[in-house]
SETI-683305 format. One record per residue (C-alpha): residue in one letter; x, y, z. Coordinates in steps of 0.001 Angstrom, whole numbers, padded with zeros to 6 digits, always signed. Example, Ala and Ser with C-alpha at 12.3 -4.5 7.8 and 13.67 -1.06 7.14 Angstrom:
BEGIN
A+012300-004500+007800;S+013670-001060+007140;
END
This chain:
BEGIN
X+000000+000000+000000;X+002983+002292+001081;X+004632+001905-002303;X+001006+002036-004391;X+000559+005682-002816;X+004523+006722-002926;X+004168+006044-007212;X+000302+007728-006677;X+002631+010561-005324;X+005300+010826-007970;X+002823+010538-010559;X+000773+013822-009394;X+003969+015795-008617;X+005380+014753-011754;X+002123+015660-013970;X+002189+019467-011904;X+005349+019634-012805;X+005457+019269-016486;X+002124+021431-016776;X+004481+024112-015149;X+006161+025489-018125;X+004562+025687-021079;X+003977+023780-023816;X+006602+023037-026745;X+004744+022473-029628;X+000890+022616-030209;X-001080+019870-028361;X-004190+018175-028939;X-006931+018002-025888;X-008880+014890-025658;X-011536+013635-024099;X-010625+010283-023218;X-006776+009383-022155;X-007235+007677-025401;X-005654+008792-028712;X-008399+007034-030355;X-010837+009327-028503;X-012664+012598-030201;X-010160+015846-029751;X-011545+018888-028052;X-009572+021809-029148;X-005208+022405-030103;X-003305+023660-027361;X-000698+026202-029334;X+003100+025924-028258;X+003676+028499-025559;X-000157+027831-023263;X+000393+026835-019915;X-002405+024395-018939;X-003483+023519-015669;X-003701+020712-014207;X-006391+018873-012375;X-004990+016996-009205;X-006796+014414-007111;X-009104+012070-007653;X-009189+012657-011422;X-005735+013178-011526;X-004989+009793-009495;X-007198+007766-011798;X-005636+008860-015350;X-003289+005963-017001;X+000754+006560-016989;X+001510+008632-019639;X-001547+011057-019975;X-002839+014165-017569;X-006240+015392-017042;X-006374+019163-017502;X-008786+021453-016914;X-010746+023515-019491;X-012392+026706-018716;X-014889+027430-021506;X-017022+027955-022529;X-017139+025931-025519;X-019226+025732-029103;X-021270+022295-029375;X-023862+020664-031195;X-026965+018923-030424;X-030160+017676-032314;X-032898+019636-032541;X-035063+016919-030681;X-032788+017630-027564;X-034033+021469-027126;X-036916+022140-025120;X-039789+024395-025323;X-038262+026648-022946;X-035068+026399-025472;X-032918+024611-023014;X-030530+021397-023724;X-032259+018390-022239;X-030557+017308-019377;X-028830+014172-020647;X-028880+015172-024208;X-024605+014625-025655;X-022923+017596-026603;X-021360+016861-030117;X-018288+018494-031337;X-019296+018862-035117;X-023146+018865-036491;X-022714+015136-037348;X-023847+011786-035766;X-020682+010407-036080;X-018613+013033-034332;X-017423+012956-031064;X-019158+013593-027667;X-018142+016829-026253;X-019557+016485-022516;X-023207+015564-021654;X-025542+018029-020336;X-026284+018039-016899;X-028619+019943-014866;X-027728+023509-013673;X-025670+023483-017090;X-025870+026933-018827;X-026163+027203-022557;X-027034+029587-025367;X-028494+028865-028168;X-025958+030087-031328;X-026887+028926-034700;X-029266+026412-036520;X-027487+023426-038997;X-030528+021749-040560;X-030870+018993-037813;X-028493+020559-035482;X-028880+023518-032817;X-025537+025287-032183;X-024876+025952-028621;X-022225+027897-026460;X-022121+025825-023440;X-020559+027608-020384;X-019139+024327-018103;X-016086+023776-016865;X-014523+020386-018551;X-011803+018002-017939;X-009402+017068-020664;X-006843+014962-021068;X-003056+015322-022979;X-000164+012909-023612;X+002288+014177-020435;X+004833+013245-022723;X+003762+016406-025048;X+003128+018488-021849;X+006973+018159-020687;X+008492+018241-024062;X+010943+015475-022872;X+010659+012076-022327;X+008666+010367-019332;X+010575+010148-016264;X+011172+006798-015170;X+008805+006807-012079;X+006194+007480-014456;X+006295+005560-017441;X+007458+002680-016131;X+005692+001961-012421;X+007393-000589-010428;X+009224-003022-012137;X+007099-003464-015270;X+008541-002673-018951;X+008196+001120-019921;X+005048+001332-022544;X+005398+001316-026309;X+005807+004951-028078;X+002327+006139-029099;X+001804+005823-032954;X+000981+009304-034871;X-001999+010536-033597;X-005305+010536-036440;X-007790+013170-035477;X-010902+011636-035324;X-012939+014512-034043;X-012674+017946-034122;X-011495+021102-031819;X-014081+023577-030629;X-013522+027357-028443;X-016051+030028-028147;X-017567+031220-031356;X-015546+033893-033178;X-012366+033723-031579;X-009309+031577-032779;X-008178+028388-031090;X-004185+029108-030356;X-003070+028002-033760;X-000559+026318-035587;X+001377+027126-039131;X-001446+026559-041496;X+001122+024862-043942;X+002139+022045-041388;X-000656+019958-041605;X-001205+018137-045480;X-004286+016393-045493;X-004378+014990-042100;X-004129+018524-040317;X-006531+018679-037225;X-009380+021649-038009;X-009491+024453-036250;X-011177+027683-036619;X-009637+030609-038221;X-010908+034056-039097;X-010511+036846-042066;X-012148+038534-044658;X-014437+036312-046941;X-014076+037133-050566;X-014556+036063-054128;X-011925+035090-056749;X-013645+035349-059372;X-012913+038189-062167;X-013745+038697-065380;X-010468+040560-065935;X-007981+037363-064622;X-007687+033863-065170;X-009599+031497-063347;X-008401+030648-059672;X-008226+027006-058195;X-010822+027726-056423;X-013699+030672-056391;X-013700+032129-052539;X-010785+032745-050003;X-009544+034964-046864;X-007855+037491-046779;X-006344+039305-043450;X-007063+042809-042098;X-004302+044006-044653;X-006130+042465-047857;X-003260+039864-048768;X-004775+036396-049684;X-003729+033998-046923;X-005769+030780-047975;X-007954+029372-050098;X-011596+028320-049319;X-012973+024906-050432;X-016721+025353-049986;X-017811+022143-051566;X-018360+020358-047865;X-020775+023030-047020;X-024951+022824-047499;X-025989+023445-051012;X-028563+025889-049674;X-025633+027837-048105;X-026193+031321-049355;X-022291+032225-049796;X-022835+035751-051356;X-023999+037216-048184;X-020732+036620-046582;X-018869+038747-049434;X-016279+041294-047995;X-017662+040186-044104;X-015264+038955-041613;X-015625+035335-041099;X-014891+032737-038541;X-014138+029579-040855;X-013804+026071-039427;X-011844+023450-041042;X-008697+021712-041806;X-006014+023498-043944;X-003895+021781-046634;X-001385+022538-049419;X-002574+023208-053375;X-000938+020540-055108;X+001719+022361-057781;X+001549+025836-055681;X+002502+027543-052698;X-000749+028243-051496;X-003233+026859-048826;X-006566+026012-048901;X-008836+025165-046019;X-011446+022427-046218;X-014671+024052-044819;X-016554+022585-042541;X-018492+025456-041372;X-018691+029226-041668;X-020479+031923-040038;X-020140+035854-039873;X-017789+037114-037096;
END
């Protein structure tokens, strides 16, 4: 028992300590200490989470530590799940994208506050103001390898190095404001979404040749910064009305094959 609670010990005082300085490199938040599990938002290098300590803490595998997350957050739920009195069921999940198969942000409980932000055919955008846990690799956290005490308890072979992490969900904050990001040329294909904001404009011109593709953002100094691939968007998306408005965009960005230039994959847009 003596030596269960002295590694129960090291492993709290080592976690506090590697949430201490801040991170190295961006970091994804999940839900789970699971790197299968849906990812709640990107953690840019330089954000000094903080830790959650005690029972949660105590309870979280070798390897991982449960942070916490101060909100609020943007999520998703059917329309079925809002009342008359347009509140979230109590019970309803909290999804991180407007899709079935997307992962579960939280589950609304009662004395949960929410506001009601958007509509997405099926889906009612809320901004949920709750306090969450998430969890990152500790690994990441420290930007050095495990210490001994904690990747290897007792005598028992340290664990195998996690393989490459596949998003499987996607990264929500509070509407209109960036997460902390990362280059938007790092990513390829597999980059994790995130939100991003700019000026939404139009490509098209009868006086130049025809661009890759017809919309893209520019920033507050009217240089193009990235592409806009619309095409995952509702037909019945009326894109003209978001002409020369700032926009919050949400998606993954990528390179243009032959070119310099980025595109993001929308997911979703709105007006800022």
């Amino acid at each position: 028992m003596k030596t269960l609670f002295n590694f129960l010990f090291v492993l709290l005082a080592t976690a506090a300590a590697a949430l201490a300085a801040p991170l190295g490199s961006a970091t994804a938040v999940h839900t789970s200490p699971d790197e299968s599990s849906a990812v709640i938002t990107v953690l840019g290098a330089g954000t000094e989470p903080v830790a959650t300590l005690g029972a949660t803490m105590a309870n979280t595998p070798a390897g991982w530590t449960a942070i916490e997350l101060a909100g609020p957050f943007d999520g998703y739920v059917l329309n079925k799940d809002i009342l008359k009195s347009l509140d979230v069921r109590d019970g309803a999940p909290i999804h991180l994208a407007p899709k079935p198969e997307s992962g579960v942000l939280t589950t609304m409980a009662k004395g949960d506050k929410s506001n009601i932000t958007g509509l997405h055919g099926k889906w009612t955008q809320v901004s949920l103001q709750k306090r969450l846990t998430g969890y990152i690799r500790l690994s990441a956290a420290a930007g050095a390898p495990l210490p001994a005490a904690v990747a290897a308890p007792m005598s028992s072979p340290p664990p195998p190095s996690p393989a490459p992490m596949t998003p499987v969900a996607y990264g929500v904050t509070t509407a209109g404001q960036p997460v902390a990001m990362v280059n938007l040329g790092d990513g390829g294909s597999s980059a994790l979404p995130r939100l991003v904001q700019g000026k939404f404009v139009s490509t098209r011109s009868a006086f130049h040749p025809r661009r890759p593709y017809d919309w893209a953002l520019d920033d507050d100094g009217g240089e193009r910064y990235a592409y806009l691939d619309v095409s995952k968007l509702l037909l019945t998306e009326q894109l003209d009305k978001y002409i020369d408005h700032h926009v919050v965009v949400y998606g993954a960005a990528k390179s243009v094959p032959g070119s310099k230039d980025i595109v993001i994959v929308v997911e979703s847009l709105q007006l800022r």
